[in-house]
N, C-alpha and C positions, 0 to 999 in steps of 0.2 A: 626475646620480645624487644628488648633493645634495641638488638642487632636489626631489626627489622623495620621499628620506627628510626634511624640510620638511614638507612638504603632506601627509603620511603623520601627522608628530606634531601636526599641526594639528588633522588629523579627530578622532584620538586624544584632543585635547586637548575636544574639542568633545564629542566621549563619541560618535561615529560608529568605534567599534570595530568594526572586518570580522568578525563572529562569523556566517556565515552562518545558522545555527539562529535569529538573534534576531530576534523579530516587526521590531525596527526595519531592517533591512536587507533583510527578506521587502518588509516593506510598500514599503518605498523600490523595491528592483527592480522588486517587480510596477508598482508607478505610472510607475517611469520606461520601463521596456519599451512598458506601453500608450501611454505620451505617444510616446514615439519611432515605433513605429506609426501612433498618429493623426498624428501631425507628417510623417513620415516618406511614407504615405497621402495625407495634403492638397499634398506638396510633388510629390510624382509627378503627380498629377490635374492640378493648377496647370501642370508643365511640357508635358504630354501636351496639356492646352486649350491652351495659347498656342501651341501646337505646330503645332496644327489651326488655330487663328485664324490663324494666319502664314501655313500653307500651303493654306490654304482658296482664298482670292483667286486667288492663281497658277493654282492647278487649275481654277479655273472660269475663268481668263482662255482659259489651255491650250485646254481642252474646245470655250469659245464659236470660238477660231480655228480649231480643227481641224473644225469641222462650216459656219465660213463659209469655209476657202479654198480646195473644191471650186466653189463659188458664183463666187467670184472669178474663178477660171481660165476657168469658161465666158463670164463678162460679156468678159473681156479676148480668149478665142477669137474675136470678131465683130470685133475688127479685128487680130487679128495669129494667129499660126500657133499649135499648142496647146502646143511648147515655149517660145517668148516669152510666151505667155500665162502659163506657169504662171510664170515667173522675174519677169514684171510682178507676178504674183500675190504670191511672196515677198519681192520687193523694198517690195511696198506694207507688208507687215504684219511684217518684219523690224527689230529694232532693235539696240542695241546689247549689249542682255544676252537678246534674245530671237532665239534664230536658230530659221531651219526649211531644209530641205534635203527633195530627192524622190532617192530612191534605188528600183530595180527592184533584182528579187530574186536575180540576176546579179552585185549589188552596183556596179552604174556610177550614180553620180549622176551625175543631166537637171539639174539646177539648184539651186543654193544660194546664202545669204544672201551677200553681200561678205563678211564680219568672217570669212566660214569659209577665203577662200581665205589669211587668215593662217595660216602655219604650224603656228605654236602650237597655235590654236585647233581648229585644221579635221583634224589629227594623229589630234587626243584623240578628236573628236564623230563622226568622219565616218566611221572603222571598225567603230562599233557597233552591234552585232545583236542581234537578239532583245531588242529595246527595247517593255515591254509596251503596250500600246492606253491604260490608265487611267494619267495621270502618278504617277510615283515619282521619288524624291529618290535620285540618285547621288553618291557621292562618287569625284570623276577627279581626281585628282594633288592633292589636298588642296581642289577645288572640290566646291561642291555647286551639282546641275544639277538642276533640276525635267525630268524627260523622259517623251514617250511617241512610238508611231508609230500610225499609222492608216493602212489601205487609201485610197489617191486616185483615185478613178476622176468620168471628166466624160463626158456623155453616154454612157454605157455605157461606156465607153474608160478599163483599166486603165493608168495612170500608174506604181506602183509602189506606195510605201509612201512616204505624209507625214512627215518626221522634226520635232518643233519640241521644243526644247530652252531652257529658262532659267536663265540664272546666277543663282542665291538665296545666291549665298554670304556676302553681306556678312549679309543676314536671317540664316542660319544660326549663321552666327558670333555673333552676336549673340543669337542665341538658347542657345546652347551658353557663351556668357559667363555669362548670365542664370541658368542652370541649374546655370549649377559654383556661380555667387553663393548661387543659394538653396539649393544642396546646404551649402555653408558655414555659410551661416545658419540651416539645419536644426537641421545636429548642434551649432552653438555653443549655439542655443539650448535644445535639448533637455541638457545640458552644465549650462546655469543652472539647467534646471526640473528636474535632476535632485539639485544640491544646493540648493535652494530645497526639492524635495519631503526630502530628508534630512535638511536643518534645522527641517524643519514638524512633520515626525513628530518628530524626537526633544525639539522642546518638546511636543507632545501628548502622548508617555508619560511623563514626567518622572514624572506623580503615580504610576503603577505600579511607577517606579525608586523615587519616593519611600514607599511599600509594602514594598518589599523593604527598603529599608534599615529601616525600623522592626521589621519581622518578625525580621530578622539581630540586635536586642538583646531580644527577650522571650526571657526562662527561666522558667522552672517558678516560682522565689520572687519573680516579679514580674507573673505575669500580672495580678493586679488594675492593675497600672498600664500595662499595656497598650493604647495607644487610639489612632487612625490619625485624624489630623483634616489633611482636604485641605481647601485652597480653590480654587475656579475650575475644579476637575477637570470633568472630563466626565460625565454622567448617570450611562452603567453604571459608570466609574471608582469613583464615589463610593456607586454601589451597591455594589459588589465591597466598597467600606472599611466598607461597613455590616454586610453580612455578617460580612469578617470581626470586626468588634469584636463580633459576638453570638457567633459561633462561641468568642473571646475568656475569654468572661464567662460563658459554659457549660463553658469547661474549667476556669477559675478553680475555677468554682464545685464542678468535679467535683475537683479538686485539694485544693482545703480539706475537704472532705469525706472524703478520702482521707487524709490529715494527722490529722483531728483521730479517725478513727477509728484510724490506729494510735497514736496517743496512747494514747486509752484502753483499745485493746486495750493494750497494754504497761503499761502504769499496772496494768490491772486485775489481769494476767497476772502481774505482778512479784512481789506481794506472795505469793500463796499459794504460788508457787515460791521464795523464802525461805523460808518456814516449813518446805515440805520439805524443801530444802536443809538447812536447822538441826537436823531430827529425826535426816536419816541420820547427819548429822554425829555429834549426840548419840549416836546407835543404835549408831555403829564405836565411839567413847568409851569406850561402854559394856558392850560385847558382847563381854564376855568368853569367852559360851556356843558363838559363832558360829563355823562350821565354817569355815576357808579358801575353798570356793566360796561362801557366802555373804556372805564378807568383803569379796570381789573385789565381787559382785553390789553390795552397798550403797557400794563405793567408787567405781566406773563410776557409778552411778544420781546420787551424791553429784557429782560431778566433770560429768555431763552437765545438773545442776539448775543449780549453779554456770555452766556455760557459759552455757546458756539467760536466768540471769537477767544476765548481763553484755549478752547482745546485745537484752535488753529494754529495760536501759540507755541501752544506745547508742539504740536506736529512738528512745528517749524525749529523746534528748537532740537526733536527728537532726531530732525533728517541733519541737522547741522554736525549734530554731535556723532551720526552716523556717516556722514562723507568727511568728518575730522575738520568742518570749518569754523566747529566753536573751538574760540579763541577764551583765555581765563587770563586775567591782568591780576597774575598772583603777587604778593606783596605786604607785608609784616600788617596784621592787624589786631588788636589788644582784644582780645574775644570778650572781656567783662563788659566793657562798653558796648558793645555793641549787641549784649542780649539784653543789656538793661533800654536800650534803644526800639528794640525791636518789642519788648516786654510791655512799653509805651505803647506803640502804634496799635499792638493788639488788643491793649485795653480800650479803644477810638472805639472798636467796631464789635465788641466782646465783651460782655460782664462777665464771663467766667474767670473766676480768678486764678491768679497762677501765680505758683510757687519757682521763685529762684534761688538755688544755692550755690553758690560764688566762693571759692576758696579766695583767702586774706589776699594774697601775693597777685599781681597783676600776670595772667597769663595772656602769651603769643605764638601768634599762629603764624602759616602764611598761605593766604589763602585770596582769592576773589571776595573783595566784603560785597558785590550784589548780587552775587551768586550764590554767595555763602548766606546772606539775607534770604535771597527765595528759599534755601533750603530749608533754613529753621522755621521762615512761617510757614513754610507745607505741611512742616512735622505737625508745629503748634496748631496749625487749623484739624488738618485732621484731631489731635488729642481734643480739642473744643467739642469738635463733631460725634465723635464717638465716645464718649466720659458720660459718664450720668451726670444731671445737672443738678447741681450743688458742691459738686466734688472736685476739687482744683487740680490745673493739670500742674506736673513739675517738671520745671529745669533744673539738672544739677550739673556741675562741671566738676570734674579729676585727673587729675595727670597722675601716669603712672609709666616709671621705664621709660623717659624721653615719649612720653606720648600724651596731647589730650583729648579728654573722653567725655563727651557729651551726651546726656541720660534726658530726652524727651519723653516721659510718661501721663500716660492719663490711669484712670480709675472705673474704663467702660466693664465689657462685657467679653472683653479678649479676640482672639481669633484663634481657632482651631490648630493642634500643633500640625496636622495633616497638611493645611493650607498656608504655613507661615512660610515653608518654601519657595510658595509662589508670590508673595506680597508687591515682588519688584516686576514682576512680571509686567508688560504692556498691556490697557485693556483690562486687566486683572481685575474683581471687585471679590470679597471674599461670600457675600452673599447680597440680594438686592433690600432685604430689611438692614441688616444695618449702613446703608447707603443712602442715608437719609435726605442728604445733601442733592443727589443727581447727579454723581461723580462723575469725568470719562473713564476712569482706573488709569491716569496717562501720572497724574500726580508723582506717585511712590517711584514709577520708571525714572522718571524725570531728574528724580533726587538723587537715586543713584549714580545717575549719568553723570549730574554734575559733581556731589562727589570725590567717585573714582576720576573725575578728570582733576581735580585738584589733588591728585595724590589721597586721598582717605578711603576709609573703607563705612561701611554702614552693615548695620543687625537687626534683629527685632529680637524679641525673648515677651511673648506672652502665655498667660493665663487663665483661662477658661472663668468670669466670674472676678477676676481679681486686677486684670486691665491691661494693657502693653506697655511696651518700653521699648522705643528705636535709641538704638547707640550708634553717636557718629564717632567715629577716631581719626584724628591729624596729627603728622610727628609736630613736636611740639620745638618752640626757638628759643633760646636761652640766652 
């Protein structure tokens, strides 16, 4: 059993993974099935010829006696009686592994070879009937006998029935050695040609393995550098990698295109959606005249201008970060300050309270501080947003292993561990009730972006009922 899980992690190792779907285990079957066929085909034929080469001789020895020792009997009739004649006759052409015997249909045999009045022998041979005309190969108590019988008649004068019988056993054996050898040598060798053909194919696909692994790292902000270069592949291999590096370089191309048109949509779109933002704003200020429903009307209108140009923003920040033209003016900043900073501004627009826990020791980072700014309030708003109210959100900070570790939690209603994969996703919202707000789901993208652009990383870890908790991490400066 061992031995077997071995040989199992060997294949394994060798990248002969048993995934029946996969061209390389199709191809290997179908080659080795045919090979064992052919193999299996040529080894049959080969025993069936040698078979007939072997027993070819005998039968024609058979044949030429049983058609001269009618001949016989009558030449030995002119000097002796026609039952010594015939027993002259078997005694002449009798040998030691060739006997003949005359038996009538009554079953008395008139005369037979010596070797048959051996017990043994004459037991086995001398009771059987219905022995066909054309020799056939018997197998009696583990011998094989070449046998046939023929009508004897001399001068008109029925005799009986001619019996003549030959011991082939040592041939047979000998042939049936031969035959287990090459049944052996068959399947071992179909056994090699069939991990020879398993070894063959999986270096011939390697370049398509090596395809897929390059496809498994293109994204969307890197397709320009996208590009499949084989060497020694095979013709259509290397066609396939041409293909796809065009197919490549048309999506690029449709990509950036896609990019730089919402750029300028958002760019363009920005500016005069301020300006109305700015009037209604003026217009409530100022509108002393204005009836209560039209108050309502210019402060929805005012509040949906302001939404739109925030996610104009983000668009515009999101195409920056995807043509690589945001820029981050990274550089040493004391992180304690600057959440107790931020801690402030939230309380301006926020009565939920929030909790900060700040180790003794002044920790540094080095990071973008308004960048690094947007991202904590993104977090902090969201946790305001989504937290039960009364229940404060928390900041905590930790360094640990040259690293610090920032802990934004609230105390909501969680989000599904199904769905926490997709959190950063663009557009994302995890459900439209707890979106209370009228989010664009551009928020969380956003955050990542910036982020991973300053070198960190971001998580979530929630709770069904018990609340979230985004973790930011930056190596830390000492």
């Amino acid at each position: 059993m061992k031995l077997r899980v071995n040989w199992f992690k060997n294949l394994t190792k060798f990248g002969c993974k048993l995934d029946s779907s996969s061209l390389r285990v199709r191809l290997t079957v179908g080659m080795a099935f045919f090979s064992a066929i052919g193999l299996g085909s040529l080894a049959v034929w080969t025993g069936m010829r040698m078979q007939q080469i072997l027993v070819v001789t005998h039968k024609e020895n058979i044949k030429y006696i049983a058609e001269r020792f009618p001949q016989d009997v009558k030449i030995y009739t002119e000097m002796a009686t026609l039952s010594v004649a015939t027993q002259k006759a078997i005694d002449n052409l009798a040998t030691e592994d060739k006997l003949l015997w005359v038996k009538t249909n009554s079953g008395k045999v008139t005369a037979l070879a010596a070797a048959l009045e051996k017990e043994a022998i004459g037991s086995t041979l001398l009771p059987l009937n219905n022995v066909p005309p054309i020799p056939q190969i018997r197998d009696l108590n583990g011998s094989y006998w070449l046998m046939c019988a023929t009508p004897l008649e001399v001068d008109n004068v029925y005799l009986g029935n001619l019996f003549i019988a030959q011991d082939i056993t040592k041939d047979q054996v000998m042939f049936l050695n031969l035959m287990r050898s090459l049944s052996i040598a068959t399947f071992i060798v179909i056994g090699v040609m069939t991990f020879a053909i398993a070894y063959y194919i999986n270096h011939l696909i390697k370049p398509l393995k090596r395809i897929s692994q390059l496809t498994e790292k293109v994204s969307a902000d890197k397709l320009s550098e996208a590009h499949i270069h084989l060497e020694n592949a095979p013709s259509e291999v290397r066609e396939l990698a041409d293909t796809f590096d065009e197919m490549i370089v048309r999506l690029s191309e449709a990509w950036e295109h896609q990019r730089q048109l919402l750029s300028n949509v958002s760019h363009e779109l920005r500016t005069p959606l301020t300006i109305i933002s700015g009037y209604l704003q003026s217009t409530l200020r100022r509108g002393q005249n204005l009836t209560e429903m039209q108050r309502e009307a210019l402060s929805t209108a005012s509040s949906e201008a302001d939404r739109t140009v925030q996610l104009l923003q983000d668009l515009l920040d999101l195409a920056r970060a995807d043509s690589g033209r945001m820029h981050f003016q990274l550089e040493p900043i004391i992180l304690n300050d600057l959440l107790k900073e931020l801690v402030e501004m939230t309380k301006q627009y926020s009565e939920r309270q929030i909790q900060i826990e700040l180790p003794n020791q002044l920790i540094q980072i080095k990071a973008d501080a308004n960048r690094l700014k947007q991202v904590l309030l993104n977090l902090i708003d969201n946790a305001v947003k989504y937290s039960d109210e009364g229940k404060p959100v928390t900041i905590k900070i930790e360094q640990e292993q040259h690293q610090t570790i920032i802990h934004v939690s609230d105390r909501g209603m969680g989000i599904p561990l199904q769905q926490q994969g997709r959190i950063f996703e663009r557009f994302y919202r995890v459900d439209e009730a707890r979106n209370r707000s009228g989010g664009t789901g551009l928020g969380l993208s956003i955050v990542k972006t910036l982020v991973e652009g300053m070198g960190g990383s971001i998580s979530v870890r929630s709770q069904m009922g018990k609340g979230t908790t985004f973790t930011v991490i930056f190596p830390s400066l000492f």
